[in-house]
C-alpha positions in Angstrom: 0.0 0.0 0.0 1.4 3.6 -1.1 1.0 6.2 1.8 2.1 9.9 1.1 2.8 12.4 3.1 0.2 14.6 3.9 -0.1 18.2 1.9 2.4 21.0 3.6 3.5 24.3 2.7 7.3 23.5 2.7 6.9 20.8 0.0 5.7 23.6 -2.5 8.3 25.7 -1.4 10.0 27.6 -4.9 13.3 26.8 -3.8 13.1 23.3 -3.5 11.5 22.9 -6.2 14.4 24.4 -8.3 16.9 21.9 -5.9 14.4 18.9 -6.9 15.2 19.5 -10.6 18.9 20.2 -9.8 19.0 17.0 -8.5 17.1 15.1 -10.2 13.8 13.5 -7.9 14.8 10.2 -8.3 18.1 10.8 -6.9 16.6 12.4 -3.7 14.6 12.1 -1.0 13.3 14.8 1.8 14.2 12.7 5.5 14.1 12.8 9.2 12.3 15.6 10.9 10.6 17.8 8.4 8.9 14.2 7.2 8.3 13.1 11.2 7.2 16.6 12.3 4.8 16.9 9.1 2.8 13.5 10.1 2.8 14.7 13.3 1.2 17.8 12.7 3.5 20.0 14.1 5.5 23.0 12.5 8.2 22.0 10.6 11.9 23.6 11.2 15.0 22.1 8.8 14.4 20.4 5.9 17.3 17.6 5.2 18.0 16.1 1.8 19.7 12.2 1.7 20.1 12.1 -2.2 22.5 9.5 -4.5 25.1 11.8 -5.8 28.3 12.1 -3.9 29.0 16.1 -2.2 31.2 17.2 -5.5 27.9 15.9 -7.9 25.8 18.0 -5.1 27.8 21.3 -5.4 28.5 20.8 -9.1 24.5 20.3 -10.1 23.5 23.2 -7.9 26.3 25.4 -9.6 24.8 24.9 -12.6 21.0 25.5 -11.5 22.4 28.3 -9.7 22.5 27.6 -5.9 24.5 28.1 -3.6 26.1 25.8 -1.6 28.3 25.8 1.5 30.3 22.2 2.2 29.3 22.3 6.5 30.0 18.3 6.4 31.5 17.2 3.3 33.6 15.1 4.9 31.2 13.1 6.5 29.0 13.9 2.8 26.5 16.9 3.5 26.4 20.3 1.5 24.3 23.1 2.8 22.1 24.1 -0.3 21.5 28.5 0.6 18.1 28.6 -1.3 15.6 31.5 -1.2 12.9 30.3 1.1 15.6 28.6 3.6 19.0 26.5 3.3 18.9 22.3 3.1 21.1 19.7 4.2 22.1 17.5 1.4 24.0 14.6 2.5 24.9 11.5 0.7 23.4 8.3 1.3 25.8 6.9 4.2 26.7 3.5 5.8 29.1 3.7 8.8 32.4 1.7 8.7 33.4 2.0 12.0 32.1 3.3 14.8 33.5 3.5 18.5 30.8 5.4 20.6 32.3 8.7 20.2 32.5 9.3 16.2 31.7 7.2 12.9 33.5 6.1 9.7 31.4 6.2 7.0 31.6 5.4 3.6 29.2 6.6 0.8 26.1 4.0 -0.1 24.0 3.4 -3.1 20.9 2.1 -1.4 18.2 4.3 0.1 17.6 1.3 3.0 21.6 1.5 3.7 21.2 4.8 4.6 18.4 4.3 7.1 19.7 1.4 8.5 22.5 3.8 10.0 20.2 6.1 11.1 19.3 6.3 15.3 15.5 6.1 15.5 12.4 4.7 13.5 10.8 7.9 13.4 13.6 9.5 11.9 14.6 7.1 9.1 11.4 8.1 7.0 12.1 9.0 3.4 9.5 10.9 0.9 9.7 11.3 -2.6 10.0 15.0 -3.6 7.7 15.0 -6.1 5.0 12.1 -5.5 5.4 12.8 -1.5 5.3 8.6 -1.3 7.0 7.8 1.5 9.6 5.5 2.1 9.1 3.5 5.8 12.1 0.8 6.0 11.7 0.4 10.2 7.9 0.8 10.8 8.7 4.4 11.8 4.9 5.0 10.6 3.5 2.5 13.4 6.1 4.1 15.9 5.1 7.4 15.2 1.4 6.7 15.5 2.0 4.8 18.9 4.2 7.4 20.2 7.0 5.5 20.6 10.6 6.1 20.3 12.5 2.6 19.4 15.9 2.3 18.2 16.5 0.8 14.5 17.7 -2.7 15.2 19.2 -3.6 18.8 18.6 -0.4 21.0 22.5 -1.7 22.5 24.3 -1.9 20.0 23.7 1.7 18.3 23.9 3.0 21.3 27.3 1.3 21.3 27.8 3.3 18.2 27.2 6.9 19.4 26.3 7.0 23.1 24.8 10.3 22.8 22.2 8.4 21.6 21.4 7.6 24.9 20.6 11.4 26.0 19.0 11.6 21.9 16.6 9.0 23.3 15.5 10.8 26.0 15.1 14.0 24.0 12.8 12.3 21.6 11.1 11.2 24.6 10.1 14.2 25.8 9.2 15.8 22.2 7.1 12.3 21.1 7.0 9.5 23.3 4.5 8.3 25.7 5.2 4.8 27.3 8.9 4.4 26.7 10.0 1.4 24.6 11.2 -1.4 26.4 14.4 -2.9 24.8 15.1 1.6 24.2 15.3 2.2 27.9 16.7 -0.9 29.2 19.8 -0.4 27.0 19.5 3.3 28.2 19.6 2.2 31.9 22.6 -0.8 31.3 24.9 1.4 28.8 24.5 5.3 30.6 27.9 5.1 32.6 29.1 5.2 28.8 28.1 9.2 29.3 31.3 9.5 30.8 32.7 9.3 27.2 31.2 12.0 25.4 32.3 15.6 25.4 31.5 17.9 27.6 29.6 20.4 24.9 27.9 17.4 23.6 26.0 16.6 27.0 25.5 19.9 27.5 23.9 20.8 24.4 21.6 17.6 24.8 20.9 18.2 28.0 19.7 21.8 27.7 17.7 20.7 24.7 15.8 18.7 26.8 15.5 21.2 29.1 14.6 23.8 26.6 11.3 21.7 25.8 7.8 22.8 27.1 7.2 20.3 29.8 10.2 17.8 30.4 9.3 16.8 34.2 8.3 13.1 33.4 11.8 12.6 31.2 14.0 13.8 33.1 12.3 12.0 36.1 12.6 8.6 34.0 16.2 10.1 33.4 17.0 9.6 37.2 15.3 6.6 37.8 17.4 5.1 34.5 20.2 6.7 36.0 21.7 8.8 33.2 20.7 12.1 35.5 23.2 11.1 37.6 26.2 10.6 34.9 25.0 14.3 33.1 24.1 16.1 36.0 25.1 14.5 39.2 24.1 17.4 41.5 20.6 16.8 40.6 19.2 14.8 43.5 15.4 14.5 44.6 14.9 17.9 46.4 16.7 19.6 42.8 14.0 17.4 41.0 11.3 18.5 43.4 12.2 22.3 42.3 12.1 21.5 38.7 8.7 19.9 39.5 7.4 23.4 40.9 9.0 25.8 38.3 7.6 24.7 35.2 3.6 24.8 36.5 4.7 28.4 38.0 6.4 29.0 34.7 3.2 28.4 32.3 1.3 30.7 35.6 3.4 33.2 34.9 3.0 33.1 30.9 6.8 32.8 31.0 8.7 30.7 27.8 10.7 27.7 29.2 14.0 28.3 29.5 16.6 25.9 30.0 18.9 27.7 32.2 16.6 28.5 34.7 15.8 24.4 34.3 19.5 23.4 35.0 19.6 26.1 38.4 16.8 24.1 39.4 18.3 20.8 39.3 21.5 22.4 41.0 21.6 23.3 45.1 21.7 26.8 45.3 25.3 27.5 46.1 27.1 29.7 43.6 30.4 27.9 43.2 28.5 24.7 42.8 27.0 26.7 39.8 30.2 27.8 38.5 31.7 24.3 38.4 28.4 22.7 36.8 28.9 25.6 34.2 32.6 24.8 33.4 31.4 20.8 33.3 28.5 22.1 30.8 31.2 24.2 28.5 27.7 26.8 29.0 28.6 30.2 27.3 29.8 33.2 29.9 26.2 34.7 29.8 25.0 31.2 30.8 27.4 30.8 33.6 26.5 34.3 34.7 22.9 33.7 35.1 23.4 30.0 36.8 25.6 31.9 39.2 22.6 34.3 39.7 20.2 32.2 40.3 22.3 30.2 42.7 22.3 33.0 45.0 19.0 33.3 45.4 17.2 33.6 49.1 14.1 34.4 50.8 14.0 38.3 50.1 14.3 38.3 46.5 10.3 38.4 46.2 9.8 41.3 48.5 11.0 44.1 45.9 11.0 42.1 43.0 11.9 45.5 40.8 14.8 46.4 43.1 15.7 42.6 42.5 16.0 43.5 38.5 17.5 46.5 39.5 20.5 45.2 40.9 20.4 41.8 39.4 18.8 42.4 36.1 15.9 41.4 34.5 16.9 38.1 33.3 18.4 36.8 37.0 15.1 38.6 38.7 12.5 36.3 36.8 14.8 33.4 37.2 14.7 33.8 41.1 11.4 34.9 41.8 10.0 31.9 39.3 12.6 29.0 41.4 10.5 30.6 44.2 7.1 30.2 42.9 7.0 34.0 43.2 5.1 36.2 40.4 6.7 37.4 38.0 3.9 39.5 36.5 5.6 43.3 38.0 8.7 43.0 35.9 6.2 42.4 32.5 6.9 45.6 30.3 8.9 47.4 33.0 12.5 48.6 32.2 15.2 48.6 34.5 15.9 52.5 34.9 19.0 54.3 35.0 20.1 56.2 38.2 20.3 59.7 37.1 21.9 61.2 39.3 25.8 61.4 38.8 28.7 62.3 40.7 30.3 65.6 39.0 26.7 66.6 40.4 27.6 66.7 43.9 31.0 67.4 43.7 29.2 70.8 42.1 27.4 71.6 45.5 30.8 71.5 47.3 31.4 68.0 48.2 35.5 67.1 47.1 36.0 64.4 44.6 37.0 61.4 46.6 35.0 58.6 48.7 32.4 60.7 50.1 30.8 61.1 46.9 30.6 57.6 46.4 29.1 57.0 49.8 26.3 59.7 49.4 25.5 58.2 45.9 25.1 55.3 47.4 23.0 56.7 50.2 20.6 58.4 47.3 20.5 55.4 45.1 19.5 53.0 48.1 16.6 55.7 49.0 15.3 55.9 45.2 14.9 52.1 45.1 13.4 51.4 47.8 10.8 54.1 47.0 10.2 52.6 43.5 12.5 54.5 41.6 10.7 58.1 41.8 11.4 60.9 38.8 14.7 63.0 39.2 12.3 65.4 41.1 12.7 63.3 43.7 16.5 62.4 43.3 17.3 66.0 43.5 15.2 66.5 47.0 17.1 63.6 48.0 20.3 64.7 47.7 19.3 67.9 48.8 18.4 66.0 52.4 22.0 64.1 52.4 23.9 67.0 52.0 21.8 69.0 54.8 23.4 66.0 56.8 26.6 66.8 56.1 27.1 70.3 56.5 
């Protein structure tokens, strides 16, 4: 029985139409997520492209139909394809060599089922015709997807064996698809996740704040623990960590606040700043990440009685963080802006005070004052420095 993929906007896009006809549409297929997310129902991000030719046929066909292409992988066989409406991944049809947990051989493969065979999930190894839209379903990937269930192509061990990031990939999925897990999936999951230790650090922590980054991950990363991969990613996440994670994301749909997976990682780490910093270096997280994972680890039972002073001193970004791992609203830092002090030093130096600490210490005095009032107009500023100077003279 021929099944086709359901009518989208992406398949009638102009630009790959013109990279069908480059290519030829018998030498290519559309794969993997655009093809799972389409059947699914959902909106559709990448588009990938496994097609026949080898990368130097890729770039020399789209030279000649005019497309630009960029070589991101062409070792490992993928061209980027810049078209109009978005770029594609074009990658020749692969079989791995060798493999040894970390990174694959591959050499290039002539047969579309070679090239899923190689591929980590069922629901990813779906391949549509770019014309007809028949698709291609080597792994019962159709039945998978319609169950909700995320199962490894072949034995779950063995390509985890392969790429043990496929372990964290699994539970990723999970969270995105999946409703009962599969089985054999999380067995080999549960037996193979001291593997983790492997992997480099900027791969975990890309997976792991991908998973984090998704609307609701409670239940996975809870089957995460229990499996005990949490533990090899992310050992400071114990059961009082999981219990804050639990709290935040129902205070964070409250609030009308977009998941965030920073804020997700401080909750699964004790609230002690250097704890933070050392969870950040383990993560490889970017210095703006470490900054606000340090922030929010220094947190405490004030930050929601001024929650604008908070922003004030903290910034915007650290205030929501701490006032949401608190189950405090959020809602009096919606479409405010963190004002400027305006009142500036030369200023007071001008009504007599000398240059030196003194200044500084009546600045601070003033700025203290204007926050805890709410940050009043520079009416008010100016009547407050006139009363520290009266103290003074």
């Amino acid at each position: 029985m021929i099944v086709t993929l359901p009518p989208a906007d992406w398949t009638r896009r102009e630009g790959l139409a013109l990279l069908t006809r480059a290519l030829g549409a018998e030498n290519m297929r559309w794969v993997g997520g655009a093809v799972r997310d389409t059947l699914l129902g959902v909106s559709v991000a990448d588009i990938d492209c496994a097609t026949i030719h080898r990368p130097e046929t890729v770039i020399d066909r789209c030279r000649e139909a005019g497309i630009r292409t960029v070589p991101t992988g062409i070792d490992h066989g993928t061209v980027t394809a810049i078209l109009a409406d978005g770029p594609v991944e074009v990658t020749t049809l692969r079989r791995d060599v060798a493999t040894d947990g970390r990174r694959a051989t591959v050499s290039f493969a002539s047969e579309w089922r070679d090239d899923a065979a190689r591929r980590d999930f069922t629901i990813n190894a779906l391949y549509v015709h770019p014309e007809t839209l028949e698709i291609s379903d080597y792994f019962d990937g159709m039945a998978d997807l319609e169950a909700r269930r995320v199962r490894f192509i072949g034995d779950a061990e063995m390509r985890i064996r392969e790429d043990y990031l496929r372990i964290l990939r699994f539970f990723r999925f999970q969270a995105r698809f999946g409703q009962q897990p599969d089985a054999e999936a999380l067995a080999a999951c549960t037996a193979l996740a001291p593997t983790l230790k492997g992997l480099s650090r900027e791969r975990i922590g890309g997976e792991l704040t991908a998973i984090l980054a998704l609307p609701d991950p409670r239940t996975t990363v809870r089957l995460m623990a229990d499996a005990g991969v949490l533990r090899e990613v992310l050992p400071e996440a114990r059961e009082r960590e999981l219990a804050v994670l639990d709290r935040l994301i129902p205070a964070e749909i409250v609030e009308n606040t977009n998941a965030d997976p920073i804020r997700r990682v401080a909750a699964l780490v004790p609230p002690i700043p250097t704890l933070a910093e050392a969870v950040s270096a383990r993560l490889r997280l970017s210095r703006a990440q470490r900054a606000r994972l340090v922030c929010a680890a220094e947190r405490n039972g004030s930050d929601a009685n001024n929650p604008r002073a908070l922003a004030y001193r903290e910034g915007l970004a650290c205030a929501r963080d701490r006032l949401l791992l608190a189950n405090s609203p959020v809602r009096d830092l919606d479409e405010w802006t963190v004002p400027q002090f305006p009142l500036k030093g030369g200023e007071i130096v001008a009504r007599g005070v000398a240059a030196g600490p003194q200044v500084a210490r009546i600045m601070q005095r003033i700025e203290k004052r204007w926050v805890e009032e709410g940050f009043p107009p520079r009416q008010r500023v100016d009547a407050l420095l006139e009363d520290e100077l009266k103290r003074i003279d």
